[in-house]
N, C-alpha and C positions, 0 to 999 in steps of 0.2 A: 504494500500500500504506500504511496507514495505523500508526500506534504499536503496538497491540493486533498486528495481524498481523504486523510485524517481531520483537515481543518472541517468539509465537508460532513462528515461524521460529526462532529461536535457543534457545528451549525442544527443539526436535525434536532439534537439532543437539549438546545435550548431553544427554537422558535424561531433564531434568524435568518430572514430570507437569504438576505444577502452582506457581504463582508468585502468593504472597500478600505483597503491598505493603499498610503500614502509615504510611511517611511521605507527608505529604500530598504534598511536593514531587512527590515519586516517582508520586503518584497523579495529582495533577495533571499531571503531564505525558506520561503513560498516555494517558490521555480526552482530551488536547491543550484542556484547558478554559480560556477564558478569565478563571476564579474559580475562587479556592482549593476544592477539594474533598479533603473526610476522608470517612474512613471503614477500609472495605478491602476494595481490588480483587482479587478471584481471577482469574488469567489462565490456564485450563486449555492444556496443549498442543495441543489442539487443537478446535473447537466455542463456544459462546459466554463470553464473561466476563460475570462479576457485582458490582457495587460493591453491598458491603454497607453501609448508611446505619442510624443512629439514626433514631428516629421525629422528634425534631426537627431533625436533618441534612436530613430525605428533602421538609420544609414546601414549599421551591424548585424540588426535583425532579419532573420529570416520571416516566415509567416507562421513559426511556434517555436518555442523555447521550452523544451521540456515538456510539451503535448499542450502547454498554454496556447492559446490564440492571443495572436501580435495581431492590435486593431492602431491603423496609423491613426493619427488625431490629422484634420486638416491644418495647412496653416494660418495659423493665428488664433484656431479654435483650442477653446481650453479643455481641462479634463472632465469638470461638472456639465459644460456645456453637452456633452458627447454622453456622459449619464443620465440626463434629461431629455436627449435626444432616445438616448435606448432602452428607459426604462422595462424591465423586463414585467409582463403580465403577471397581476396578483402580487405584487411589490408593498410590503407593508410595513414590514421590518427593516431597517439597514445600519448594521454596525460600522462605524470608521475605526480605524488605531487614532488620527490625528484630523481634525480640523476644526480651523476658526470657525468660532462663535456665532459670528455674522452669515456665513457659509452655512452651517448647518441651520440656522433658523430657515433660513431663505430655501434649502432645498427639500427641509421638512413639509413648507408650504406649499412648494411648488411638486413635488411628488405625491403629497398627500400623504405621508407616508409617517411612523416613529423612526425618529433619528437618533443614538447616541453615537456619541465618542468615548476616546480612551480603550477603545475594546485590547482585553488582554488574553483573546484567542491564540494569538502566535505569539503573543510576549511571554505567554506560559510556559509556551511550546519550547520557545530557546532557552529557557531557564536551564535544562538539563539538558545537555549537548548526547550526540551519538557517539558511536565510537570512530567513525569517519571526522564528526568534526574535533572530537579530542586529540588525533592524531596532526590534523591541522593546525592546532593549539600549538601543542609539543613543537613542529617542526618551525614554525614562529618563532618560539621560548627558545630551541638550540640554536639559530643564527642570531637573535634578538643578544643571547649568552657569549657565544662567540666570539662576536663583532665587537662587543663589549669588554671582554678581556682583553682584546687586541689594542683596543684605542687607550685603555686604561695604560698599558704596559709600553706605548710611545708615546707617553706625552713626555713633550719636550720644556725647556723653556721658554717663553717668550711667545710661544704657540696662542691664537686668538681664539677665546670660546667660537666663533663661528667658523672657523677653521676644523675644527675638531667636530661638532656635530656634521657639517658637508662630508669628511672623512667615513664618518658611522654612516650618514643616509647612501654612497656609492656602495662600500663594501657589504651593507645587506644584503642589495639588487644584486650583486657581484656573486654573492652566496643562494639566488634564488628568490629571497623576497619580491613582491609585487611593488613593497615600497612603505617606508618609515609606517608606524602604526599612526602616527602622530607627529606633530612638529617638536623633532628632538629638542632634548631642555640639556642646554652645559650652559652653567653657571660657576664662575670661578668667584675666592673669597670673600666676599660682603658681597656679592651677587646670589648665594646661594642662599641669604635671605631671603627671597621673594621664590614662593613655592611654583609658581609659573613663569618662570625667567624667561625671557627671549635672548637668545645667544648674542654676542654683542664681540665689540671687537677689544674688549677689554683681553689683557694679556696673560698669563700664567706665569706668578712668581713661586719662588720656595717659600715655603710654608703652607700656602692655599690649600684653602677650603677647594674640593673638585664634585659638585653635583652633577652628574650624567643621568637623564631619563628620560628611554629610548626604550623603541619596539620595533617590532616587523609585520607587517603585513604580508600571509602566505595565500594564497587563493582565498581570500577575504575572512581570514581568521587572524585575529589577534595576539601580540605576545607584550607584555609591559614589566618591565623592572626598572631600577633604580640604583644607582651605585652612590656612597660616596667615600670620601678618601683625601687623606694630606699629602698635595706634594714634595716630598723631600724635604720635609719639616724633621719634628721630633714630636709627633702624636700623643704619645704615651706621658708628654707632660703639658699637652697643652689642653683648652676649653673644648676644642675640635673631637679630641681623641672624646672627652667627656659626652659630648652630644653624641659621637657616634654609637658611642658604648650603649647612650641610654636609648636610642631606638632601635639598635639590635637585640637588646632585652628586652624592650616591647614588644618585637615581633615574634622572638621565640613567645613571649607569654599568650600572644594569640593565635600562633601554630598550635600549642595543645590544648586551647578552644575548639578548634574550627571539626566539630564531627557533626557530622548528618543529626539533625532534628533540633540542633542549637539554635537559639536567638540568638542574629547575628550581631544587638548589642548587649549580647555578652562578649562576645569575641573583644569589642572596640570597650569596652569597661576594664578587661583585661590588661590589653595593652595600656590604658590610660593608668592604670594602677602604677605601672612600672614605671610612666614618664612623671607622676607625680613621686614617687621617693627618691626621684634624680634631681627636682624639685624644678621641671621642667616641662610640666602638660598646660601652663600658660602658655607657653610659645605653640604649641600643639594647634593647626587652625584649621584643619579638612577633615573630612570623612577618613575610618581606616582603609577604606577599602572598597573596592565596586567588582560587579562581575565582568567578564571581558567574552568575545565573542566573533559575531561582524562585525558587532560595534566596539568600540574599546573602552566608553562604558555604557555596563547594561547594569540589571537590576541582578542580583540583591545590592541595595547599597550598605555596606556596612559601617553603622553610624550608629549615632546612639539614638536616633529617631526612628530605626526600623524595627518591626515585629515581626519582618521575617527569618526563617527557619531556614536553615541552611540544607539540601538535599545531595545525598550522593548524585555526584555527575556537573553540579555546577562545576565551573572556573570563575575564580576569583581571584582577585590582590588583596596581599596584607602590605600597608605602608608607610610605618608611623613615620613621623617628621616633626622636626625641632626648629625655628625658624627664628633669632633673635636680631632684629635690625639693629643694622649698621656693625656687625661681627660675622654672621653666616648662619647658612643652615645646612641640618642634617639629614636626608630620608633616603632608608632602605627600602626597597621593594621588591616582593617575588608576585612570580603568576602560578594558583595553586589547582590542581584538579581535585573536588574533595571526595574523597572515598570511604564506603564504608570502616574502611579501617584508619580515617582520619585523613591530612592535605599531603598531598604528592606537589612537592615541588618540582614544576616544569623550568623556571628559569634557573640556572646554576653558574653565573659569571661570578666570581669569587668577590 
């Protein structure tokens, strides 16, 4: 049974006719496609689907994708227009993943129809990956690893944080990746305060702070970690070594959290425990952690706001981080597959 027909099957099972996906993740992993595909998939409850494509969307496409029906849109016509056009007979129900507010009022009216959003039919669906896509994971996770030991073990002096992330996003591609999971983050000393750095041309002295956090994208599957590290300093007596130390304790303490049926803020209480006896979970300012996927983040988000449970088969990151302005910060991260027998760590860059 393939995507389409299990979505299909769970469509019957609640009442709705019809099921219009708009995020591409969502789409793409519909059509099980190995490249990104936008558009918007119709998933009737029962009978054929249709991805509806722009005229330049559809250049690549054939006339099916995976037994889907590829419907060109004219140009200039939009996607609701072309779903008003073809509203299918006995149309009552219709679920989105995503759309404005304005949108949906207006095509609730104009169909006659019940309209919600948010629908979490495929968002469920990806929550726990296959064994196909776990393998996808991993092989992101070992060039994402890598690539990362490699770039860590030539840094030089005088080397530009933007120098150094261009270096990681060729040799991914070079190793097979499709391409960065994400816009690499190096941050050198008082830059590695700011948890989403943009690489800069600031230079790499001895002593520095060295933030790296970097991924791969493998046939649209995700790999994400985080390195950090002193250059050529003496760690072991500075505030640096300190910050590293305390969120490498953090993270072991929510490694033997993370088992199947756990609320995932307990995981993030965990860890928060150990940055407060370092007397450093003030500086602490993000989530611990998200699931990774097509997207590089999905849900569960692990935070102390969620209530969800953790299930064998998600992928997720642990990543506590220390962030003190105008001195630097610290954050470790791995990408974990959780298993009955607790997290398998897929990223391994030392």
């Amino acid at each position: 049974m393939n995507r389409i027909e299990i979505i299909q099957n769970r469509l019957s099972r609640t009442g709705i006719d019809l099921l219009a996906l708009k995020e591409q993740g969502n789409i793409t992993y519909a059509v099980d496609s190995e490249k990104p595909v936008s558009g918007m998939l119709l998933i009737p409850r029962s009978g054929e689907a249709r991805l509806l494509v722009t005229p330049l969307e559809s250049v690549n496409l054939s006339s099916t994708l995976n037994e889907v029906r590829i419907v060109k849109l004219d140009r200039g016509e939009g996607y609701l227009q072309r779903l008003l056009k073809e509203k299918p007979a006995g149309l009552k129900y219709i679920e989105f993943d995503a759309l404005e507010m304005q949108e949906a009022l207006r095509l609730e009216k104009e169909l006659c129809v019940l309209l919600r959003t948010g629908s979490r039919i495929v968002r469920d669906m990806r929550l726990v990956k296959d064994s196909r896509e776990i393998e996808r994971v991993k092989k992101a996770a070992e060039i994402a690893s890598q690539t990362v030991c490699e770039i860590i073990s030539r840094l030089t002096e005088g080397t530009a944080e933007v120098e150094v992330a261009c270096e990681y996003d060729s040799r991914i591609v070079l190793k097979g990746a499709f391409k960065p999971a994400f816009e690499t983050i190096v941050a050198f000393g008082e830059n590695s305060s700011n948890p989403h750095a943009t690489p800069s041309s600031r230079r790499l002295k001895k002593g520095d702070l060295v933030l790296i956090d970097a991924g791969a994208d493998y046939f649209n599957y995700k790999s994400d970690l985080t390195r950090t590290v002193v250059y050529e300093g003496k760690p072991e007596r500075s505030e640096a070594a300190r910050m590293i130390e305390a969120v490498e304790e953090s993270k072991k303490a929510a490694e033997k959290k993370a088992f199947p049926g756990v609320n995932v803020y307990e995981i993030d209480k965990a860890a928060c425990e150990v940055l407060e006896e370092y007397g450093l979970s003030k500086y602490f300012a993000h989530s611990l952690g998200h699931g990774v996927g097509i997207d590089i983040h999905e849900p569960p988000s692990i935070s102390p706001l969620s209530s969800e449970k953790l299930r064998a088969g998600n992928i997720i990151t642990i990543e506590p981080g220390v962030y003190i302005p105008g001195v630097g910060g610290a954050r470790v991260e791995d990408t974990y597959l959780i298993t009955d027998s607790g997290p398998l760590k897929l990223t391994n860059a030392y």
